[in-house]
Phi, psi and omega in degrees: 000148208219135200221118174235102184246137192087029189250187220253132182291158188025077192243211206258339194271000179267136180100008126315126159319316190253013170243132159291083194285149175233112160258168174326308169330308185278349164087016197317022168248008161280001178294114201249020160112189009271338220290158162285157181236165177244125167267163173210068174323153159274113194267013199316318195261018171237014181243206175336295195282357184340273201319319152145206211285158125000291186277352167201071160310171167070049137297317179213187185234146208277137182104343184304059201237033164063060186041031172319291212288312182275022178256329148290313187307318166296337175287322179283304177307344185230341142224059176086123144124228209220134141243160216250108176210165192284149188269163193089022184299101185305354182297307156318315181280309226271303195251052178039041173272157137296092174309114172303152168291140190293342196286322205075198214138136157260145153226162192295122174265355195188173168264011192256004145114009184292170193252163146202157173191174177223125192230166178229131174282017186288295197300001156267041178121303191338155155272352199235185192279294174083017181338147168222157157243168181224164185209099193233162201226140204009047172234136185305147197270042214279200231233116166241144192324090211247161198066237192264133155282128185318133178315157148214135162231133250283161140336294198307321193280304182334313197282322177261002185224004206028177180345295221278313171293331168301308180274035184242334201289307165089130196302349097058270163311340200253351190201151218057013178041268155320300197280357191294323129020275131016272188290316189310311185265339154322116188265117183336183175266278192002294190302289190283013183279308203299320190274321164284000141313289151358274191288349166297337192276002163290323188280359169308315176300306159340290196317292169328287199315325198279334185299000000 
């Protein structure tokens, strides 16, 4: 079993057999455990915009996400597995990670023996690039698809706006309207079967120890 936390209620992590989901509802910052876990912390106040919109900056204050994140971080670290963050994430320097290289790569990020890297979900699915960072803790380290995911760009801006303006806009801007939010933050199936890959190999040990 697998405990998949902070993720979208009926999200992509619902209807597995061997997954547990923890949506808002459930509260993910109470999981005491025994499963490796997939965290998906929430990120508005560890990313660019931490601070709020543009047109009404100074809203918060960076980290302010009412101890999500550290609370994942304690999950992974005490039983296994991987979270999931945007990449550049003010959240590494706040809690003494060690920032992966943009090439990718896992390197060692901390002393409690966690991993980190960086990828883009563009090659799982994403309509965007999507930089991620992962942070995984006693789980094997496999080889993932690493570096820049092929560009993509919407039509419509090309033709009416060409090349230069089309890729600053990013294919993104042009398509879901209401919902880009939504879609921006949604994780592919791809991705996530990659991350629940991850975190099952943390039950190896368990598995071992009962034999």
């Amino acid at each position: 079993m697998i405990a998949a936390l902070f993720v979208e209620r009926n999200g992509c992590y619902f209807g597995i057999p061997d997954v547990d989901p923890w949506d808002i509802w459930r509260d993910a910052r109470c999981y005491a455990g025994p499963h490796p876990v997939v965290a998906h912390p929430p990120c508005e106040r560890w990313g660019r915009y931490w601070h709020g919109s543009p047109r009404k900056p100074h809203q918060f204050k960076l980290g302010q996400d009412s101890g999500c994140f550290a609370a994942a971080l304690t999950s992974v670290r005490n039983f296994g597995g991987v979270i999931e963050h945007p990449a550049h994430s003010s959240a590494w320097r706040w809690f003494g990670l060690d920032t992966p290289p943009q090439a990718g790569g896992w390197v060692m990020a901390d002393s409690f023996g966690g991993f980190t890297c960086h990828v883009e979900q563009g090659h799982y699915g994403h309509m965007a690039r999507k930089a991620t960072w992962l942070y995984a803790v006693r789980t094997d380290l496999p080889d993932l698809v690493w570096g820049p995911s092929p560009q993509r760009l919407s039509p419509i801006a090309l033709e009416r706006h060409g090349y230069q303006k089309a890729r600053r806009s990013g294919v993104m801007a042009y398509i879901g309207g209401k919902n880009k939010a939504a879609i921006r933050a949604a994780t592919p199936v791809a991705f996530r079967d990659v991350l629940l890959s991850i975190a099952r190999t943390a039950l190896r040990p368990m598995i071992e120890a009962a034999e």
